[in-house]
N, C-alpha and C positions, 0 to 999 in steps of 0.2 A: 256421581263421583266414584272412582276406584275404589276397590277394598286394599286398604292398606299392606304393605305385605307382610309375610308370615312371620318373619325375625319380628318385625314392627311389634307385631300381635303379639309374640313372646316376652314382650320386656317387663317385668314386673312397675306398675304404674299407679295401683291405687290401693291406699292401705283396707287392710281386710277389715276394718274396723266397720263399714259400710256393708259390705256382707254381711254382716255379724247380722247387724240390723235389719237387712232386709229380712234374712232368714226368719228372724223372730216377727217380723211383721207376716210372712208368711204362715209361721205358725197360729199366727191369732187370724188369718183368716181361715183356719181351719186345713190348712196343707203343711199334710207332715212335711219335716227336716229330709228323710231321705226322699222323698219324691222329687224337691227342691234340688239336692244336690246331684241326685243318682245325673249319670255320664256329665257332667262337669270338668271333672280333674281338678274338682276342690274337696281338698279332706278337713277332716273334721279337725285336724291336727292346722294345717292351715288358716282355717277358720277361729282354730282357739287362740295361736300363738297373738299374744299383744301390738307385735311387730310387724309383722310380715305383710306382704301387700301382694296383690293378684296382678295379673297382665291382663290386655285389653280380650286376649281371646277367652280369659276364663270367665271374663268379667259378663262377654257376649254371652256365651254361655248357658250363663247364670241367667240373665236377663230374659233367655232363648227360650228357655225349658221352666222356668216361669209366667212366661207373658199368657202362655192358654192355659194356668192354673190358675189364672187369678179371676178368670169370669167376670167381673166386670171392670168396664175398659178406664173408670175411674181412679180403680184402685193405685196405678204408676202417680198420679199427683199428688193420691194421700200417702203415699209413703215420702213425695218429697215435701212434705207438708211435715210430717215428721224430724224430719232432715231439720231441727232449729238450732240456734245459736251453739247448747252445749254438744250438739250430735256433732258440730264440726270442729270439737276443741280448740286449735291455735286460732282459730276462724272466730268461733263466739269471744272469748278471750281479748282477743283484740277488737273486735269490735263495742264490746260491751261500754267504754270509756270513751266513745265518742261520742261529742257536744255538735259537731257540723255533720249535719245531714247528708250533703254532700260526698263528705270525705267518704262515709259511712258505705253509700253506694258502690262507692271508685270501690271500695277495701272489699267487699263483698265478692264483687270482680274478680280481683287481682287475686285473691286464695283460695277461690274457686275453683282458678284456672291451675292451681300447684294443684290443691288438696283433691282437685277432684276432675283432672284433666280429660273426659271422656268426651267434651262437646268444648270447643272454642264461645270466644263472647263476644260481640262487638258493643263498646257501650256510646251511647251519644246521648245530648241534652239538648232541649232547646228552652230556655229561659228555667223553669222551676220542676218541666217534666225530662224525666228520665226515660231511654228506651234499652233494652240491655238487647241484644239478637244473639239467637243462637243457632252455633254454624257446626256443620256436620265433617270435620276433618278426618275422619275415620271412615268413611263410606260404610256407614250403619246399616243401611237395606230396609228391612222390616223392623230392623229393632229401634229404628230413628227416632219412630212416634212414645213408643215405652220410654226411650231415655228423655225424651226430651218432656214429658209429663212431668217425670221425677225432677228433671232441672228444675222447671216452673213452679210445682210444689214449693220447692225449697226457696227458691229467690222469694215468692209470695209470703213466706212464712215469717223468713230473715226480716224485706224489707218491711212488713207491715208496724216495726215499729214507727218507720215515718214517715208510711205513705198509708193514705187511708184508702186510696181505690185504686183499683186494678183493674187494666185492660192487655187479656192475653191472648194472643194469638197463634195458633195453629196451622200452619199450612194444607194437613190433614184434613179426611174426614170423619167424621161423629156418628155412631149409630146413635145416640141418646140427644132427647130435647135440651135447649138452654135450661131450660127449669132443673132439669137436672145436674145440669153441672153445676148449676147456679148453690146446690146446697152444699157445695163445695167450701165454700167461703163467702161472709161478707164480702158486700162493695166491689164483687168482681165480673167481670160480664170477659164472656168467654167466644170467641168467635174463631168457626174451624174453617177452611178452605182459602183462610189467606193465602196475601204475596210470600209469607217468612214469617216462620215462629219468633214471635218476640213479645216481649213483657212490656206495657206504659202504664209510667207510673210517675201522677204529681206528686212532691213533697208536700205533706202537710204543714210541715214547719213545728209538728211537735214534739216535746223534747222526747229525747230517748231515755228508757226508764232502768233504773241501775240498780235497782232495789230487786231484793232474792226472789220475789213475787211475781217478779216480770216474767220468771225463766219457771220452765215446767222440765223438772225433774224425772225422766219419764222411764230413766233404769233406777233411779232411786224409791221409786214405788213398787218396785218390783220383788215381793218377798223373799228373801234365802231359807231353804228348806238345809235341815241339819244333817249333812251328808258328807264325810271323811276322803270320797272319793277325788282321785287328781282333775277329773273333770270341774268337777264344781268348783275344786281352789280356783283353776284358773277364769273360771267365770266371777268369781268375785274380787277377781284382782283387775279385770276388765272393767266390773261394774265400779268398783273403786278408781281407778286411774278417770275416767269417765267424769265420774264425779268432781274429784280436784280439777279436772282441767274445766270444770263448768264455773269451781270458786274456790280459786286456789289461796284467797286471802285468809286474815286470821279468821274468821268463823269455819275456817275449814279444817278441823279437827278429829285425833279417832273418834273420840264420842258422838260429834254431830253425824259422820259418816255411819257409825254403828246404829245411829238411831233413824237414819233413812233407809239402811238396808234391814230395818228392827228385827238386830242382834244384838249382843254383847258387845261391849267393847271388846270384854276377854276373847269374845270366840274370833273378833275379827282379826285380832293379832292373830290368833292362833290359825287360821287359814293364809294368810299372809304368810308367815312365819314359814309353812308348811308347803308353800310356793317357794320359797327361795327368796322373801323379801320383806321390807316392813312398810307400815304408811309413813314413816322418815325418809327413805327409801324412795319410794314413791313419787312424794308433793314433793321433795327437793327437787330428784330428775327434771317433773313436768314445771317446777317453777326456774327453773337453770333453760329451760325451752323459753319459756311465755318472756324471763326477762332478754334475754338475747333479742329477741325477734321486739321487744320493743325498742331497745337502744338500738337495732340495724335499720328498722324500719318506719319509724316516730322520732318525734322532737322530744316527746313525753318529759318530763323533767326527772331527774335522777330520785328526790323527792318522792316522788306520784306512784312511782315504779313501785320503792321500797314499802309503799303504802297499800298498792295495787294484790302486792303479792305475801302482803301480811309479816313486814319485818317491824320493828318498833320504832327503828331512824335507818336515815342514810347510812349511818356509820356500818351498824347491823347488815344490810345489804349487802354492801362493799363489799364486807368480812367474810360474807358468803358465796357470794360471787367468785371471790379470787379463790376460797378453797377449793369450790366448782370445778373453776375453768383455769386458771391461774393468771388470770387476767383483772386487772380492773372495772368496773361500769364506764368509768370514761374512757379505757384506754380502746375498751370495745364500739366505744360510740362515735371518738376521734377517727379510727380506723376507718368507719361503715361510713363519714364523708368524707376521707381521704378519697376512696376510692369510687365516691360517684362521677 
């Protein structure tokens, strides 16, 4: 395949919130942050901002000048192994309330391909097993096998709620035995020199687990050191946004959040505060996101929502909503099948 062209490469496509991540997985394997970024054309300001998102050539990049830092060739799956539910916010979020197994998969897919557009998907079934394939629309080169690691991480990680074995395939080849990739993950058997990279995977048929214990908090263990600099604010506004979109219902409060990042409540206002914003702030924005994207893209019950995202009733909701948006829940919900 062609390398896409340059403009292409230029368009800003995946939010930097993924960088973020890599970078800090990089760090714990022992490679410093400027080795990682040096010729990139990602700044640190880039990287910090909440919002902002990279283009495919920065993203290459990144990938480029990382892939012979990492020394072993495993390392691209455990970072997409990394990659769970809450690392993909509107992605865990919505998924996390699904009873059909099924749908669960399709939803995996479908916000993937928004949140994380670097690889195409094609998904197919045949009776209770699932195949996801992934296709290279970008004419990746050498960095094909790096990305496409990371995909499979992630889908592995995602679907193991309701699939207990995994069969993945690689088109590539492997300097390393099965046995080794095999401690990778349970129940997965891993085969390199296929027709086409793609994931099989039977549904187990067991339920999906909705309780807080399911989900590993893995920037929420992550200590804050007591430091006044703008650097740090903005990393604990990250690590907090992060958080609420992991459980944005009522148990998601400053306190609970202060006692995951074990600080103060007080200090955590005061870092917020001192960023330009508060945890009101915050959980509203990212819950004014999760409910939208359920009334555009779910039958969910008006109900379930207000429950979802930690109001006391319907009414509540509403009330919140329209000050949001200036819109109703239903007037948003009629609209999104008006217009299918």
């Amino acid at each position: 395949m062609e390398t896409s062209s340059p403009i292409a490469l230029e368009v800003p496509i995946m939010s930097a919130r993924y960088a973020r991540r890599f970078v800090r997985f990089m760090e714990a394997k022992g490679v410093k942050r400027q080795a990682v970024l040096q010729d990139t054309d990602i700044s640190e300001e880039q990287l910090g901002h909440p919002d902002t998102s990279l283009s495919m050539k920065q993203v290459m990049d990144l990938l480029g000048k990382a892939e012979w830092l990492m020394g072993d060739e495993r390392a691209a799956f455990q970072f997409g192994q990394q990659l769970d539910l809450p690392a993909h916010g509107l992605l865990g979020f919505a998924v996390l309330g699904q009873e059909n197994p099924r749908r669960l998969i399709g939803m995996i897919v479908q916000y993937l391909r928004v949140g994380l557009p670097l690889m195409d998907m094609e998904l197919s079934s045949t009776g209770s097993t699932f195949r996801i394939r992934l296709i290279d629309t970008w004419g990746l080169g050498q960095l094909r096998p790096c990305l496409t690691k990371i995909y499979m991480g992630s889908i592995q990680r995602i679907s193991a709620q309701v699939c207990s074995h995994f069969s993945i395939h690689f088109d590539f080849s492997s300097q390393l035995g099965a046995e080794q990739w095999d401690l990778l993950a349970e129940h997965c058997d891993f085969q390199f020199d296929a027709p086409c990279c793609e994931i099989i995977m039977p549904l187990s048929g067991s339920p999906i687990r909705s309780d807080d214990s399911g989900l590993e908090f893995l920037l929420a263990r992550s200590r804050i050191q007591h430091r006044p600099d703008k650097e740090h604010q903005d990393e604990t506004v990250m690590q907090v946004r992060e958080m609420i979109m992991s459980q944005p219902g009522r148990p998601c409060t400053t306190e609970n959040i202060a006692r995951r990042l074990d600080i103060s409540p007080r200090s955590l206002r005061q870092h917020l505060s001192s960023a330009g914003t508060s945890f009101r702030q915050l959980r509203n924005r990212i819950r004014e996101h999760f409910a939208t994207l359920y009334l555009t893209d779910t039958s969910v019950p008006l109900e379930s929502i207000a429950e979802k995202l930690g109001f006391s009733d319907q009414a509540a909701f509403t009330r919140a909503y329209r000050a949001w948006t200036g819109q109703t829940p239903g007037d948003v919900r009629r609209q999104s099948r008006t217009s299918e």
